[in-house]
N, C-alpha and C positions, 0 to 999 in steps of 0.2 A: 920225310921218309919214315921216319921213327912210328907215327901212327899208323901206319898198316892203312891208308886212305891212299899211299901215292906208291905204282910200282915202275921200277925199270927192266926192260926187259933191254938185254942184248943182243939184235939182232938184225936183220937187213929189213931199211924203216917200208923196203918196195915189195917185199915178200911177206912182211909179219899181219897176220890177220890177228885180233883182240879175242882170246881165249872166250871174254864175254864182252855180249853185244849192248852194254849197258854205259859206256864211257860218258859222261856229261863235259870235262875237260879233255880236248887234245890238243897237245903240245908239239909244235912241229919246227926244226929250225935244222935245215940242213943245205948242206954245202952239196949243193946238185943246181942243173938246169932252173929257172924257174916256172918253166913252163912245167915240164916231169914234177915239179912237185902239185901243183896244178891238179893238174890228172891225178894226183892221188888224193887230194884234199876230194877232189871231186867223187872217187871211186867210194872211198869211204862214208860221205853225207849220202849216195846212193843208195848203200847196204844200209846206213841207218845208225850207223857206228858209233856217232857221234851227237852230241847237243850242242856243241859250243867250240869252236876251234880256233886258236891265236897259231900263224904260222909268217913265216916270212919268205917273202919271193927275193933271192940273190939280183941285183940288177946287170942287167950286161954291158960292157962299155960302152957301147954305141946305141943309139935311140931309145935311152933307158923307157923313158915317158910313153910311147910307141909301142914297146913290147911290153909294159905294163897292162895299160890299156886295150893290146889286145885278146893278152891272160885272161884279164877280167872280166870281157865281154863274152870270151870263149864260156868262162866258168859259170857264168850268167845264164846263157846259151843250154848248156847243157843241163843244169838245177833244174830250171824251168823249164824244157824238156820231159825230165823225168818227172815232173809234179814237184817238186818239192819249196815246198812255202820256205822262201829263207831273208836273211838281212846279209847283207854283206859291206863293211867300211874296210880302208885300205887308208893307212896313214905313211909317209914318210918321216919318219921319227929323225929329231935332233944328229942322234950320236950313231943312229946306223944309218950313216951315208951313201952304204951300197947295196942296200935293203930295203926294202917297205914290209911292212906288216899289215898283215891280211886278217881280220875278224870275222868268221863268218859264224852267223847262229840260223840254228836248223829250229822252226817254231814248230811245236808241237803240235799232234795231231786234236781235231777237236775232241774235246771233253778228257781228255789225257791232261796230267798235271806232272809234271816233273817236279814240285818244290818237296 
């Protein structure tokens, strides 16, 4: 935080638009639906928002694997819809047992270099 590279803003994560549309990391990890979060990872890769997003989908007690799988087909669905060239993995990690994490990278457009 000290470097002036990383800010926190305070505010509602379903209402805040990024002052600048230049974010390479976004960080997402919240106690909501995981579907509604979904839709926002999705809204934002739309606008452009982002390079690169670690976020995690809450799982629901019942048919966790079922409603994962249908997130991410949705999310799939929609990306490539809109055109946008992306990767996307999904891990269930160790120590978060009622979580998966979601990595998705938005590839650059040709002849554009982000390094």
């Amino acid at each position: 935080m000290e470097t002036g590279q990383v800010k926190h803003y305070r505010a509602d994560g379903f209402r805040f638009e990024p002052p600048r549309k230049n974010i390479y990391w976004l960080v997402c990890d919240m106690v909501e639906k995981p579907a509604r979060v979904a839709e926002l990872m999705e809204a934002w890769a739309i606008n452009g928002w982002f390079k690169e997003a670690i976020f995690n989908l809450k799982l629901p007690m019942k048919s966790r694997y079922k409603e994962v799988s249908t997130i991410l087909e949705t999310m799939n669905t929609i990306l490539t819809e809109n055109e946008i060239d992306f990767k996307m993995q999904c891990k269930h990690l160790y120590h978060d047992r009622d979580e998966v994490t979601v990595h998705l990278w938005l590839f650059p457009e040709k002849g554009v270099s982000y390094a």
